[in-house]
Structures are given as C-alpha cells and as structure tokens.
SEBA-437928 format. One record per residue (C-alpha): residue number from 1; residue in three letters; chain; x, y, z. Coordinates in Angstrom, 2 decimals. Last residue first. Layout:
<fibas>
nr: NUM rest: Ala kette: A east: X north: Y up: Z
...
</fibas>
This chain:
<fibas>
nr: 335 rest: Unk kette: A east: 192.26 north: -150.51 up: -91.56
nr: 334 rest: Unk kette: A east: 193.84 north: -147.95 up: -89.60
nr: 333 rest: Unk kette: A east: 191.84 north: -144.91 up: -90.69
nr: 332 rest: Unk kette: A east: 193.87 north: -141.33 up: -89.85
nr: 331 rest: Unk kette: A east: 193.04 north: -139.48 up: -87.09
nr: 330 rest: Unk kette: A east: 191.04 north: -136.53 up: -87.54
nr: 329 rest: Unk kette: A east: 192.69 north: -133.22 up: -87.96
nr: 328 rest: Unk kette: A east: 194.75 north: -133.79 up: -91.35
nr: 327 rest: Unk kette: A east: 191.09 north: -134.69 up: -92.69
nr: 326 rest: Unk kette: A east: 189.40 north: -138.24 up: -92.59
nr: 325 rest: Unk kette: A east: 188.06 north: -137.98 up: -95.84
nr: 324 rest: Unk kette: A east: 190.23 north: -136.26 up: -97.77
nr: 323 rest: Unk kette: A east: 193.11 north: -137.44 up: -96.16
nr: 322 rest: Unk kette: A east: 191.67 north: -141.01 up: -96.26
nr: 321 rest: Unk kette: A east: 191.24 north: -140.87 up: -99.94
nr: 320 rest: Unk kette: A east: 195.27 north: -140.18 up: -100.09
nr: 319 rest: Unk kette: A east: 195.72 north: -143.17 up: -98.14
nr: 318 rest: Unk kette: A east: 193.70 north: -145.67 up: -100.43
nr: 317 rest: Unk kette: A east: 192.43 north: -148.21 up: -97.91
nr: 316 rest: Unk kette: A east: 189.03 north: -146.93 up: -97.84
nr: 315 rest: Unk kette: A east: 188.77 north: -147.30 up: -101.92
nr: 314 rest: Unk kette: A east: 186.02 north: -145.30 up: -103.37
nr: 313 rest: Unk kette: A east: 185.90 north: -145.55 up: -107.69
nr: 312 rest: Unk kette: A east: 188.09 north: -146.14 up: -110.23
nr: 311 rest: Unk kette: A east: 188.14 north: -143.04 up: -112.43
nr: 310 rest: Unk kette: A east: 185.24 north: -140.89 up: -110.48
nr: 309 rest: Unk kette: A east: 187.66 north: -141.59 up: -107.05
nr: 308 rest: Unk kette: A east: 190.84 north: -141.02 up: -108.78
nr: 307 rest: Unk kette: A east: 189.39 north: -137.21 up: -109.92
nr: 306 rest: Unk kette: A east: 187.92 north: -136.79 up: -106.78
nr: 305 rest: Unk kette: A east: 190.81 north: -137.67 up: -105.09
nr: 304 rest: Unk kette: A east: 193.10 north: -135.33 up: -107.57
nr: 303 rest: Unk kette: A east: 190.93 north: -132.64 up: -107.04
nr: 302 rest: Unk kette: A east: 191.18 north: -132.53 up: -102.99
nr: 301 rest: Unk kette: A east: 195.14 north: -132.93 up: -103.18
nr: 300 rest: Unk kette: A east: 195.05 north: -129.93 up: -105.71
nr: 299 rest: Unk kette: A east: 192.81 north: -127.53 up: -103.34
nr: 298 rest: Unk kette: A east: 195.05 north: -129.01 up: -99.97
nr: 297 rest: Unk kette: A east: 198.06 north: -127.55 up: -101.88
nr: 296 rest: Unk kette: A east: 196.51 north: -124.58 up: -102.12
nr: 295 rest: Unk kette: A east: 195.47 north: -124.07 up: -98.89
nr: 294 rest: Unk kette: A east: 198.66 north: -124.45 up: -97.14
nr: 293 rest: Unk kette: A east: 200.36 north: -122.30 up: -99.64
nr: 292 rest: Unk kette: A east: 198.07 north: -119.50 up: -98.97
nr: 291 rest: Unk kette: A east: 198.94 north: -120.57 up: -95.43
nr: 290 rest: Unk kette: A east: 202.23 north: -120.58 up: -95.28
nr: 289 rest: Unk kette: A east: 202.23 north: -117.45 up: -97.30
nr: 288 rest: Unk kette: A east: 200.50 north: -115.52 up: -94.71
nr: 287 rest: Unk kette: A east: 203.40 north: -116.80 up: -92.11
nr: 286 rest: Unk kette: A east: 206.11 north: -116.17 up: -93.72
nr: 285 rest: Unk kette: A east: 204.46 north: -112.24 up: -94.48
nr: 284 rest: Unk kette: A east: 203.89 north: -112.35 up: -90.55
nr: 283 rest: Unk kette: A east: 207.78 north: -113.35 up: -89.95
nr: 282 rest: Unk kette: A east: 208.67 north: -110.29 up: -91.83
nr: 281 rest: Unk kette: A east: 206.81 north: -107.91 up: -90.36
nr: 280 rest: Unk kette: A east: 203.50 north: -107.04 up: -91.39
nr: 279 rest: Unk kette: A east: 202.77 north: -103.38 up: -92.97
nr: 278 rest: Unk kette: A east: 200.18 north: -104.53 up: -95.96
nr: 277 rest: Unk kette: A east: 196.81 north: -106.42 up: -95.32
nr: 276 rest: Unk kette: A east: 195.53 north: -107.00 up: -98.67
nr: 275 rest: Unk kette: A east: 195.87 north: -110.99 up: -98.73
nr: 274 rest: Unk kette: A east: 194.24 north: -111.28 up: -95.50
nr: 273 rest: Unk kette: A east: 191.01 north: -109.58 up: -96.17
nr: 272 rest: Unk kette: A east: 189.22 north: -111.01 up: -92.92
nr: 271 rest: Unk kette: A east: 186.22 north: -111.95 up: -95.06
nr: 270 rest: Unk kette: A east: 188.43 north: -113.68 up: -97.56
nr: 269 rest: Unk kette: A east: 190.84 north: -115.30 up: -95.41
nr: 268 rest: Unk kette: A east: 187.94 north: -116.56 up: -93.33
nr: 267 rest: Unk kette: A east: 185.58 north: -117.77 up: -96.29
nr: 266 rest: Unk kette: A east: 188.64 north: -119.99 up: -97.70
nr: 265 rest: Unk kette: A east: 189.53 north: -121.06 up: -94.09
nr: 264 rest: Unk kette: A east: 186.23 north: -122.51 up: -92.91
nr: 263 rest: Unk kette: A east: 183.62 north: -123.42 up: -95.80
nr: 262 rest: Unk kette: A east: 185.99 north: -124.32 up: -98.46
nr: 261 rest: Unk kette: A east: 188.47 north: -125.57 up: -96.90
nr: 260 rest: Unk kette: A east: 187.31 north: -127.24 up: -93.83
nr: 259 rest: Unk kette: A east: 184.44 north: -128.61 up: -95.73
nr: 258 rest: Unk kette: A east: 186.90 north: -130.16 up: -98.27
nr: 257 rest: Unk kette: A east: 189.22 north: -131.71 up: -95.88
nr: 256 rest: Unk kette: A east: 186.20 north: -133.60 up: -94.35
nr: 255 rest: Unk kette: A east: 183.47 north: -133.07 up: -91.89
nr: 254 rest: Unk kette: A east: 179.50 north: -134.35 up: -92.08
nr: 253 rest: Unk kette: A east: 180.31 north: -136.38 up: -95.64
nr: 252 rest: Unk kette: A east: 179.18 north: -139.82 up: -94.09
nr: 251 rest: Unk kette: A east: 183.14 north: -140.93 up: -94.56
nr: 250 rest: Unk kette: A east: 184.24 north: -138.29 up: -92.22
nr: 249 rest: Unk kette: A east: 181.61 north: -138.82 up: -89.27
nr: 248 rest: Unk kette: A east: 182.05 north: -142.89 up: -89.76
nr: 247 rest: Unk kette: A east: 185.83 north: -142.43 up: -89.39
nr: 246 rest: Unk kette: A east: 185.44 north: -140.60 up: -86.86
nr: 245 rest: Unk kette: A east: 183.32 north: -142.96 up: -84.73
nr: 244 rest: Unk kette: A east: 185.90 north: -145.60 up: -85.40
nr: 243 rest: Unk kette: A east: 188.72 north: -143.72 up: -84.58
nr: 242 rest: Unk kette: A east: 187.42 north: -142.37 up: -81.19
nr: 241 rest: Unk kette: A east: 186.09 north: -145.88 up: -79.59
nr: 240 rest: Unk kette: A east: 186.36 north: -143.51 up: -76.35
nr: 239 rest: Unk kette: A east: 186.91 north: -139.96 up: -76.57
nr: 238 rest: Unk kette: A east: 189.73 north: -139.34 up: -74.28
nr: 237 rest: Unk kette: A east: 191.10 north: -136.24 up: -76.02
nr: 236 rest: Unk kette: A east: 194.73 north: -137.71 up: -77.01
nr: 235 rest: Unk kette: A east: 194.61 north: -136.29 up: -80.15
nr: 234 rest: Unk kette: A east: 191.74 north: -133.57 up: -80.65
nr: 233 rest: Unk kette: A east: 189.69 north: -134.76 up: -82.20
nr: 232 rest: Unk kette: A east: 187.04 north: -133.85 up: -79.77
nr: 231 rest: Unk kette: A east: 187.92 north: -130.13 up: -80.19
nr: 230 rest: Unk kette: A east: 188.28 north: -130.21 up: -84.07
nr: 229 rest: Unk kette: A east: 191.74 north: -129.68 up: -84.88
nr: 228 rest: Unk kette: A east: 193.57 north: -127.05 up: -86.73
nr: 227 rest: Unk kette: A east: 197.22 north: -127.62 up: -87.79
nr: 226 rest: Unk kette: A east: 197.58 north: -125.06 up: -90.69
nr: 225 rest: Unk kette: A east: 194.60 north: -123.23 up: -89.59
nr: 224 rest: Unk kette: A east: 196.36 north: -122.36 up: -85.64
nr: 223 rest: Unk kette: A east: 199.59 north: -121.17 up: -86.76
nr: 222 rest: Unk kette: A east: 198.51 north: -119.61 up: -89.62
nr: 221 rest: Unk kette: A east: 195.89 north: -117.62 up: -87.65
nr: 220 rest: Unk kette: A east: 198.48 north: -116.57 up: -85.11
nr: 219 rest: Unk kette: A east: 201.08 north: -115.51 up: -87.12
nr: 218 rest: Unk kette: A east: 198.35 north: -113.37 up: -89.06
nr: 217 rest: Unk kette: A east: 196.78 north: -112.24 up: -85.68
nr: 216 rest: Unk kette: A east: 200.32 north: -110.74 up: -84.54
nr: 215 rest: Unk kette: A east: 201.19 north: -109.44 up: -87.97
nr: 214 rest: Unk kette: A east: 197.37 north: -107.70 up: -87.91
nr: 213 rest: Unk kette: A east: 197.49 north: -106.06 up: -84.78
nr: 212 rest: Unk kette: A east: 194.75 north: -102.83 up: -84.90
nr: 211 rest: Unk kette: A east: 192.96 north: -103.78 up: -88.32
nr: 210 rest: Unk kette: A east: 193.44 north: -107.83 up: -87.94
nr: 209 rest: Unk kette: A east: 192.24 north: -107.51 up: -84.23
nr: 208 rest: Unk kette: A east: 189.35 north: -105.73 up: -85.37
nr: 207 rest: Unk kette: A east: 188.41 north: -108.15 up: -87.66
nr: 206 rest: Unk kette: A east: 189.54 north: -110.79 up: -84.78
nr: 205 rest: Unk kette: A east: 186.75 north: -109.38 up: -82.67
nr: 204 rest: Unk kette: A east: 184.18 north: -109.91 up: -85.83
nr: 203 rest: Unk kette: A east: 184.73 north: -113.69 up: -86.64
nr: 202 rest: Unk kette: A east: 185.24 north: -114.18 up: -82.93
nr: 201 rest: Unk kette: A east: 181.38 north: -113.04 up: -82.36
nr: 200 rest: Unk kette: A east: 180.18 north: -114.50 up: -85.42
nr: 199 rest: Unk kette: A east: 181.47 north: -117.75 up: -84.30
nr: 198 rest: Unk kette: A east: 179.17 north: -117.61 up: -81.24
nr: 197 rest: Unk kette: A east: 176.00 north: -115.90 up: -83.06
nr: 196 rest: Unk kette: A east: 176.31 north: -119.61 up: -85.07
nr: 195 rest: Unk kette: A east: 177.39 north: -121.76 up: -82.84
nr: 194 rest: Unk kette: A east: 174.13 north: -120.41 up: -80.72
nr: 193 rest: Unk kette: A east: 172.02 north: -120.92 up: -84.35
nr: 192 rest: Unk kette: A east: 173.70 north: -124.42 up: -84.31
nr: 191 rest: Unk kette: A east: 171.99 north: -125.42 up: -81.36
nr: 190 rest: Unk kette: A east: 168.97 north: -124.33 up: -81.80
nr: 189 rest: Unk kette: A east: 168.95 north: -126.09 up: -85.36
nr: 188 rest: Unk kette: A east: 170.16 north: -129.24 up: -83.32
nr: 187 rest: Unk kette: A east: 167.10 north: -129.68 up: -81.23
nr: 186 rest: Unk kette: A east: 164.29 north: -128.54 up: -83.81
nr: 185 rest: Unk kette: A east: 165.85 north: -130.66 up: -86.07
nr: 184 rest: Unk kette: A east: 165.74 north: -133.71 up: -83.48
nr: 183 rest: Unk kette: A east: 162.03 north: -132.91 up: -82.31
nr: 182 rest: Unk kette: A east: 161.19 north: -132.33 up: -86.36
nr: 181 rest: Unk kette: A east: 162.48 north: -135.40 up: -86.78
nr: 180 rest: Unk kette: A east: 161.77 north: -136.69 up: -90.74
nr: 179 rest: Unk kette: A east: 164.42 north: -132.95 up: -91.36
nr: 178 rest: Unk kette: A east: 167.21 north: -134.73 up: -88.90
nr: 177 rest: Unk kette: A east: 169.41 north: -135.56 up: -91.91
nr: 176 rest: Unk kette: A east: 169.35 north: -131.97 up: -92.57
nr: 175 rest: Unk kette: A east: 170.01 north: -130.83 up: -89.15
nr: 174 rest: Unk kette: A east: 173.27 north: -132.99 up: -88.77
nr: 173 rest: Unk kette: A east: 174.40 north: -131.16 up: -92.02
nr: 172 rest: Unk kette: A east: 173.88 north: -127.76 up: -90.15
nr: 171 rest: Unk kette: A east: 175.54 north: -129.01 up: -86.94
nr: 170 rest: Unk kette: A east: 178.68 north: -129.90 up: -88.67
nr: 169 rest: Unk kette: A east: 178.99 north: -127.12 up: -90.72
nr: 168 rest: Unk kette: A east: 178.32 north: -124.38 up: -87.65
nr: 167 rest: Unk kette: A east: 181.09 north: -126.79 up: -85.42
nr: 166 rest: Unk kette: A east: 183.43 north: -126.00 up: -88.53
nr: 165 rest: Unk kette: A east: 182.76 north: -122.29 up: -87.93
nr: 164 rest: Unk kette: A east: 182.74 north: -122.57 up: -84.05
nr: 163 rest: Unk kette: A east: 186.02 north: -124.18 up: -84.07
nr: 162 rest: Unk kette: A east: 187.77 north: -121.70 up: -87.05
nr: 161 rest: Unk kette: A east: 186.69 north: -118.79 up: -85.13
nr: 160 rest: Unk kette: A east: 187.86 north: -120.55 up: -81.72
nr: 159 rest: Unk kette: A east: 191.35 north: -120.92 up: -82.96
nr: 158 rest: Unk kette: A east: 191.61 north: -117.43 up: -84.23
nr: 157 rest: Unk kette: A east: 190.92 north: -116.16 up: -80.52
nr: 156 rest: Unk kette: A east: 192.56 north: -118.51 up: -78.76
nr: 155 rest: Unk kette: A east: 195.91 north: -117.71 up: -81.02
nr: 154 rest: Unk kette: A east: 195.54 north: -114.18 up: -80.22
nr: 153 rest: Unk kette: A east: 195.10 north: -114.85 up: -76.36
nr: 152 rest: Unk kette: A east: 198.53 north: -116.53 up: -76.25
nr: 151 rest: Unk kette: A east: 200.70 north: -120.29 up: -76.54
nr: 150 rest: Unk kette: A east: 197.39 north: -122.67 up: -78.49
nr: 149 rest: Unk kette: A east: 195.45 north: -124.82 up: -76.54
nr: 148 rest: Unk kette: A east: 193.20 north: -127.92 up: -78.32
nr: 147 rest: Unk kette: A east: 191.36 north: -129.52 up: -75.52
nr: 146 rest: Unk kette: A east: 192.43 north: -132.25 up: -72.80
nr: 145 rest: Unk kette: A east: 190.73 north: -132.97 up: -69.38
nr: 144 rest: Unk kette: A east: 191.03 north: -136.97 up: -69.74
nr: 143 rest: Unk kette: A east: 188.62 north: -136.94 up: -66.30
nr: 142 rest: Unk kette: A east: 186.07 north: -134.86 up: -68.98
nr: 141 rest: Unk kette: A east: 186.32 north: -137.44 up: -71.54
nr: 140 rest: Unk kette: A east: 186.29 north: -140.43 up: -69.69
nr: 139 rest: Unk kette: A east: 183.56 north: -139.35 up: -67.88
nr: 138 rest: Unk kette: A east: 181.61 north: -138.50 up: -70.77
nr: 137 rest: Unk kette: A east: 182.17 north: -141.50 up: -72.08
nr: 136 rest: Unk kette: A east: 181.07 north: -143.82 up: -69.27
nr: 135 rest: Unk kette: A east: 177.90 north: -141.48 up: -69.41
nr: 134 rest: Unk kette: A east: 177.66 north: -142.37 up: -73.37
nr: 133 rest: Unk kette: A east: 177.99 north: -146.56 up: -72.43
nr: 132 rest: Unk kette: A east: 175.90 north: -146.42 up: -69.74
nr: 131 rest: Unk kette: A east: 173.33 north: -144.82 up: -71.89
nr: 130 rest: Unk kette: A east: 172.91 north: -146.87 up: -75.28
nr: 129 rest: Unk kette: A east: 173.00 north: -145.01 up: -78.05
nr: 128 rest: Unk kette: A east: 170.09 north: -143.85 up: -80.34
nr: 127 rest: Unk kette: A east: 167.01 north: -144.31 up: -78.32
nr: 126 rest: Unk kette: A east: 165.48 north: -141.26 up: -79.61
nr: 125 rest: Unk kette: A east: 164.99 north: -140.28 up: -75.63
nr: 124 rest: Unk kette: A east: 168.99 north: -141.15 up: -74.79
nr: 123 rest: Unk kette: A east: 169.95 north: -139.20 up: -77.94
nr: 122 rest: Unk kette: A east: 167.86 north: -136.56 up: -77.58
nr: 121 rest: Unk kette: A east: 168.38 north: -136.38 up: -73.36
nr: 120 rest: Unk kette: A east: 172.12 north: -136.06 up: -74.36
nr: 119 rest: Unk kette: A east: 171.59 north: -133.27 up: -77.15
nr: 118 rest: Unk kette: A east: 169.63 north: -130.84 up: -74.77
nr: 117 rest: Unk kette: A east: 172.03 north: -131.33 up: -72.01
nr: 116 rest: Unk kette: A east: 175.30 north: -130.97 up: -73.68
nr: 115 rest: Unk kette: A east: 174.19 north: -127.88 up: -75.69
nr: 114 rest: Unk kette: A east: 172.86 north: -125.88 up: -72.98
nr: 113 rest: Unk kette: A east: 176.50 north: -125.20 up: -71.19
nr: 112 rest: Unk kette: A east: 177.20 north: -123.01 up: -74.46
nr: 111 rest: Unk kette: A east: 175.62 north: -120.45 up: -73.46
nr: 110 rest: Unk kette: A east: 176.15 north: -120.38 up: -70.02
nr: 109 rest: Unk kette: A east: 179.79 north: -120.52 up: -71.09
nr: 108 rest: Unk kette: A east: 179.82 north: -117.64 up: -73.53
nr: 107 rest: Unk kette: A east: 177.87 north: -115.81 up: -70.98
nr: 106 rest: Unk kette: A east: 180.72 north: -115.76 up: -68.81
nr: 105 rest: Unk kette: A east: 183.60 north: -115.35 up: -71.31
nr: 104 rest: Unk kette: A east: 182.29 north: -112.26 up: -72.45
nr: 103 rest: Unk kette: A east: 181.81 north: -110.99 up: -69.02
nr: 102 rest: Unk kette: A east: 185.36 north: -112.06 up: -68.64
nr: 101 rest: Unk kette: A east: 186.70 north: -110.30 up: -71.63
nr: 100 rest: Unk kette: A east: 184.47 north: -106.97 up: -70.97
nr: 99 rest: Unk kette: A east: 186.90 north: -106.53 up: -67.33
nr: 98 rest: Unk kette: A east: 186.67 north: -107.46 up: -64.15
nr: 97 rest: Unk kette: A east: 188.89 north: -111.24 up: -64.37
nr: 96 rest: Unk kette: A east: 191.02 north: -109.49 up: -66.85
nr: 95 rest: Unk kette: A east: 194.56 north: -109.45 up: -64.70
nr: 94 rest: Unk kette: A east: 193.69 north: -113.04 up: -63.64
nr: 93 rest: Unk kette: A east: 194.35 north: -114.29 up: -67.08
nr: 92 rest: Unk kette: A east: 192.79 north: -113.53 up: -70.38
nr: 91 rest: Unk kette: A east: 194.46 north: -116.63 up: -71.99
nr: 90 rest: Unk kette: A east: 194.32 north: -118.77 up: -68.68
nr: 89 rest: Unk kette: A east: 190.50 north: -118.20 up: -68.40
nr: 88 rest: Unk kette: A east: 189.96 north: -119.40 up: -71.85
nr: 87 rest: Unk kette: A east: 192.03 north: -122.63 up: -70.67
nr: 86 rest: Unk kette: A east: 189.65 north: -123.15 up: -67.86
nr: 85 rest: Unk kette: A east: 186.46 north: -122.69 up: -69.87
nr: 84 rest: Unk kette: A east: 187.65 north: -125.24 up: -72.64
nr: 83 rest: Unk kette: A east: 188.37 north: -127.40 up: -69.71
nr: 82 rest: Unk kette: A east: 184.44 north: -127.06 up: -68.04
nr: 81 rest: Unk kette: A east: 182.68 north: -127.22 up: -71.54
nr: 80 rest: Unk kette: A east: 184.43 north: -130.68 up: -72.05
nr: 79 rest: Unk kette: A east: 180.93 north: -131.81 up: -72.83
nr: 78 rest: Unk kette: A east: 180.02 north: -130.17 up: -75.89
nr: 77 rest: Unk kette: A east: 182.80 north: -131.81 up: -77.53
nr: 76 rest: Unk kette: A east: 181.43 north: -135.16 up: -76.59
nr: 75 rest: Unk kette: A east: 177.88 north: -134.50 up: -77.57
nr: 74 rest: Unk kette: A east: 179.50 north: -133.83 up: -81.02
nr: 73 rest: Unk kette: A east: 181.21 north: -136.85 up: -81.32
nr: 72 rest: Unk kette: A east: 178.01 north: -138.36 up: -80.69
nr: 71 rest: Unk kette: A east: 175.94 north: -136.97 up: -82.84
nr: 70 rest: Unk kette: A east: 178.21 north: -137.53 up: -85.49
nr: 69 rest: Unk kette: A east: 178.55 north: -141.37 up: -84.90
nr: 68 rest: Unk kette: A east: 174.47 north: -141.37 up: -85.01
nr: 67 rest: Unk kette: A east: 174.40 north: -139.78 up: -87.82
nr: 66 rest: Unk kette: A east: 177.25 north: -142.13 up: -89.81
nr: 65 rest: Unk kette: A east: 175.42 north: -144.77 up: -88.03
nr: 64 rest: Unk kette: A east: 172.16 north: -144.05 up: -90.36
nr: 63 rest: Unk kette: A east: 169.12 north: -144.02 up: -88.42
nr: 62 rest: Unk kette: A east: 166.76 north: -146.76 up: -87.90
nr: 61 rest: Unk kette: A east: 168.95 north: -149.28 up: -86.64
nr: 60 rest: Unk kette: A east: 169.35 north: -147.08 up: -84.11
nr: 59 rest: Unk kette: A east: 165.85 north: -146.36 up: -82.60
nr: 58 rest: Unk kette: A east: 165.34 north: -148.80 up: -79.63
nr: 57 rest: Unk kette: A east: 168.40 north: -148.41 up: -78.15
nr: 56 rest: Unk kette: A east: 167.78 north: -147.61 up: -74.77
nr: 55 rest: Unk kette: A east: 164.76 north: -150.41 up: -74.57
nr: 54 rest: Unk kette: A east: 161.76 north: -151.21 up: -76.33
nr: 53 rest: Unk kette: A east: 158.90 north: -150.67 up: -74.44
nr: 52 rest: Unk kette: A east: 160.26 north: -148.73 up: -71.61
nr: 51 rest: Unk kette: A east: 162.61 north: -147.12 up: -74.17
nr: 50 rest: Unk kette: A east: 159.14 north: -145.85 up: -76.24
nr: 49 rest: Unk kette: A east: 157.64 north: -144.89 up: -73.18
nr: 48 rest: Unk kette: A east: 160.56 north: -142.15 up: -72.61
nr: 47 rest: Unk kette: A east: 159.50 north: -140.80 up: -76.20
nr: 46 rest: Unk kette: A east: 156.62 north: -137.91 up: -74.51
nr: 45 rest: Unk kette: A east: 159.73 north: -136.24 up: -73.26
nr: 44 rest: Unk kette: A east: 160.98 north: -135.20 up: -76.66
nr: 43 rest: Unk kette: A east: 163.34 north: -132.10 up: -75.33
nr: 42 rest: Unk kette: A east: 162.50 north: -128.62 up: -76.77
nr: 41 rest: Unk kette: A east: 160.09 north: -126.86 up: -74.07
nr: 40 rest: Unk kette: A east: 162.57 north: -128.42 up: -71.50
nr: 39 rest: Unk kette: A east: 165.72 north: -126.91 up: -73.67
nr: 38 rest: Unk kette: A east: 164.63 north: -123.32 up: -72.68
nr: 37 rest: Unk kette: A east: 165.79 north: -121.10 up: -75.28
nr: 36 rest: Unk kette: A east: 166.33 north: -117.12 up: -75.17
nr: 35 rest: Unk kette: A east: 166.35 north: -115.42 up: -78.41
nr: 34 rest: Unk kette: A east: 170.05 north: -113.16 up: -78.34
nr: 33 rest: Unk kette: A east: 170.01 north: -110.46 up: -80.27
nr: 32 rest: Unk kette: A east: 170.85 north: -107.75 up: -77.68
nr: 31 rest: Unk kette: A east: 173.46 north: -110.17 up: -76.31
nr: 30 rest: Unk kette: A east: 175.48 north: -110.16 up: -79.63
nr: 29 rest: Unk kette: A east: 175.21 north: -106.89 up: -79.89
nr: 28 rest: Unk kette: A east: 176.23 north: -105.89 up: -76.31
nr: 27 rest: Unk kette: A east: 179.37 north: -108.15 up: -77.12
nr: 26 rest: Unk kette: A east: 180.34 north: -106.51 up: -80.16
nr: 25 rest: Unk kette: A east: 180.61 north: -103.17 up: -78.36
nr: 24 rest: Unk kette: A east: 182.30 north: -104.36 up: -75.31
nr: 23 rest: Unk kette: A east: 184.51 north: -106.16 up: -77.54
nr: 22 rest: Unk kette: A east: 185.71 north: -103.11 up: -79.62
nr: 21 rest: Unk kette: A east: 186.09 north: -101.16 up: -76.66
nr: 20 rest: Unk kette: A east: 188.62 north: -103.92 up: -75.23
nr: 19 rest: Unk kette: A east: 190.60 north: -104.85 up: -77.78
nr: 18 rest: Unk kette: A east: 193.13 north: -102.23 up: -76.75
nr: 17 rest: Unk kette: A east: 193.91 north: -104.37 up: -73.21
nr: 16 rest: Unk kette: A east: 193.08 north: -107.43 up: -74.93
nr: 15 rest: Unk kette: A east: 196.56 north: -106.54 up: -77.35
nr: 14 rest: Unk kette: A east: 198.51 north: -105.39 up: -74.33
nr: 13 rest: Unk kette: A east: 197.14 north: -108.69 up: -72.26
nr: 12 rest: Unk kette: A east: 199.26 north: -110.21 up: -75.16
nr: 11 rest: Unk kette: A east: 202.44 north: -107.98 up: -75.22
nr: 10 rest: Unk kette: A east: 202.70 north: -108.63 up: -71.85
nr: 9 rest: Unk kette: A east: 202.28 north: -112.69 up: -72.61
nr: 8 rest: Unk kette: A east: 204.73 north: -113.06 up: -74.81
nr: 7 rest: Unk kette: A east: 203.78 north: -113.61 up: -78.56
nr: 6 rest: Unk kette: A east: 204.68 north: -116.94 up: -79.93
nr: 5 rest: Unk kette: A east: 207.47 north: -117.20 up: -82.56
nr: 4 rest: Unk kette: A east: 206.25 north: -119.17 up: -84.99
nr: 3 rest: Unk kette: A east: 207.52 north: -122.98 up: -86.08
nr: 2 rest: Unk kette: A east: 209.52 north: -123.21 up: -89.25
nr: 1 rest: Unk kette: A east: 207.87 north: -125.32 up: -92.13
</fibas>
C-alpha cells in the first residue's frame, strides 16, 4: 500500500479556520450536558484499613488478572495526559491559541485529567497492584513521552474518534466485570461516560469535516484506521512489562481485532457515510478503498479463527489466533 500525501500545514489551519462555527456549536453542547463529578465523593476511602491489615495487594488474587492487566493499561494511557496535550497543541498551533479549538482543547484536558486520579487511588485502595511498582510506571511512562501522532490537524482529529471509541469498549467491558464492586463500577462507569461525550465530540466535528473537506478527512481516516494504535500500545510507549499485560487484556476479550472492527471502524464508516461521499480526488478514492479493503480482509481473517478455533480449539502459539487476539495494534505474543 502507497503511503498518503499529508496535507501541509496552511491548508490545515485553513480547514480549522472553517471548522470553526461548527465547533463552537458542538462544543457549547457538549458543555451544556456535562454532569459534574467530584472523584472524592467516588473514591473507596473507607478500604485504606484493609491494606493496613493486609497489605497493597491484598485483593488480587481475587480478581481475574486479565482485569487487573486492563486496569492497568488503562491507568497508563490516562497518564500521558500531559504529551497527548502537547501534541494537540502542535496540530492547532500557536495561530489558534484564542480561538474555539483551544477552549476545546482546555476543557478536554481538565476533563480528562480526572481519570488518572480516580482509577489510581481504586487500584491502590482495592489492593490490586502493588504501588511502587505502578508509580515506577508512571514515571517511566510519562519520562518515555511518546503517543500516537499523525502529520496534520485532520489526522488528530480521526485518530482521536477511533481512540475514544475503542477507549468507550474498553471501559464498558471493565464495568461489567466490576458489577460485585459497585465502588469500582461506579468508578469506571464515570469514566467511560466522559470517553463517551469525548468521542461524541470528534465523532460529530469530523461529520462536518467529511461534509466541508471530505478527500482530506478520507485520506486522513484511512491513514490513521489502517494502522491505528491504542495510546499505551503504542510501540515504544514506555509501559513497563507491556507485552505481558497486553497479552492478558487481548486474551480476556477487553480489546481484540474484532472489537476494533465491529465496534470502531464498521460503526464509523457507517455513521460518517463514507461510501456515499462523491467528489474526492483521486488519491481520496485510493484511500476509501484501502480501507474497505482493509476491513474486509480483517472480516475473513476474523472467521477463519473462529472457525479453526471451534475445529481444534485455542492455541496461543497459533499466529493467526494472535492477530485476532492481540490485534495489528498490540504487540504480537512472543511465546
């Protein structure tokens, strides 16, 4: 597959330039929905006695490790908050800084900044992983400093659709384990309801992008969905003891190839009407059937695990299982 010409950066401040009335307008709806949360009213304080009791971990044999491995993976994502901010910031650029994009941006991030805080004192208070070992994470994460960038706005803005949609799948299967917990479901379900309004905010600006530039945002979307990677699989991230915790997040059925497909990409070409937008250039229409073709082939590789796996049955070394299990975007098991 040929690699896409990236949009230059005029012609992308262009595009936010024009984009602009539509965000203001999604943006005071998203804020005019918003339920406040205060993560002290949320957090399980009265379970500190339990670690003095029992120490840090005092919980983990009682919950699955596939959870646990989730939870964790997820925590890390959350807390590379600053670098995800940073590269926003170089998208929009300096020449936004006063306009609706940077407001956006702004209470995007104080959003968001909620998530690592509420889910770390969970997971320290459950007694689910051991602290030292989740702070020495978290600064080995955040001193790595890498997340998924694209090469312009549009690409940001497609990317981040497709994050805070798989992030949405994710948290919802993490809040059905949690259902015993009503602390821990009451935790993540807040969570996932700000992933939630988040995603639907990109779902809608790219609508409009699709209407106003749609061979731009086509090139863009393929670009990104093709190749897409969670934020802390991202390779190279810094998550530490990253391949086993992945593998344990794939093979408990929180994120494989078949979530991504049919409950990321599938639902995105759909709403977005990809397949009736008419008037792209040339490179666009390359790119739209890159896609379609992408997700096909990942719709036949999908049945024909199943199909081996209800003949003979789950094999980790199989490499074809692992694609379905692991996903293109988590790194593959090394047995």
């Amino acid at each position: 597959m040929k690699k896409f010409n990236e949009i230059d950066r005029k012609k992308s401040l262009e595009i936010l330039k024009n984009l602009e009335p539509d965000v203001e307008s999604i943006l005071n709806k998203h804020i005019s929905s918003r339920k406040d949360w205060y993560p002290h009213e949320i957090i399980p304080w009265n379970r500190y006695s339990n670690i003095e009791k029992n120490g840090f971990e005092y919980n983990k044999d009682k919950i699955s490790e596939n959870l646990i491995s989730t939870i964790y993976l997820l925590i890390m994502t959350e807390d590379n908050l600053p670098w995800y901010a940073r590269t926003i910031t170089g998208f929009i650029g300096t020449e936004n800084r006063n306009t609706i994009w940077n407001e956006w941006l702004q209470q995007w991030v104080a959003e968001e900044d909620n998530h690592s805080y509420v889910i770390r004192n969970y997971i320290t208070l459950n007694g689910l992983m051991n602290p030292y070992f989740l702070e020495d994470a978290r600064m080995n994460q955040i001193k790595t400093g890498l997340v998924p960038e694209g090469t312009d706005a549009m690409q940001w803005l497609t990317y981040t659709t497709l994050q805070e949609l798989a992030g949405r799948s994710i948290y919802l299967r993490v809040a059905d384990q949690l259902r015993e917990d009503s602390d821990g479901y009451n935790i993540i379900r807040k969570v996932t309801s700000d992933e939630n309004r988040h995603f639907i905010f990109y779902r809608d600006v790219c609508k409009k992008g699709f209407e106003k530039y749609p061979s731009e945002f086509i090139i863009s979307l393929a670009s990104q969905a093709i190749d897409f990677q969670l934020p802390a699989n991202y390779t190279g991230s810094g998550v530490l003891e990253f391949e086993h915790h992945s593998r344990l997040m794939a093979n408990g059925g929180f994120y494989n190839l078949e979530i991504y497909i049919e409950e990321v990409i599938k639902p995105m070409i759909s709403f977005w009407k990809i397949n009736e937008i008419k008037n792209i250039s040339e490179e666009a229409e390359y790119a739209r059937n890159q896609l379609i073709n992408y997700v096909e082939k990942s719709e036949k590789l999908i049945e024909k695990i199943k199909e081996r796996t209800r003949r003979i049955g789950y094999s980790s070394k199989n490499s074809d299982f692992n694609k379905v299990t692991q996903l293109s975007l988590i790194a593959p098991i090394k047995d």
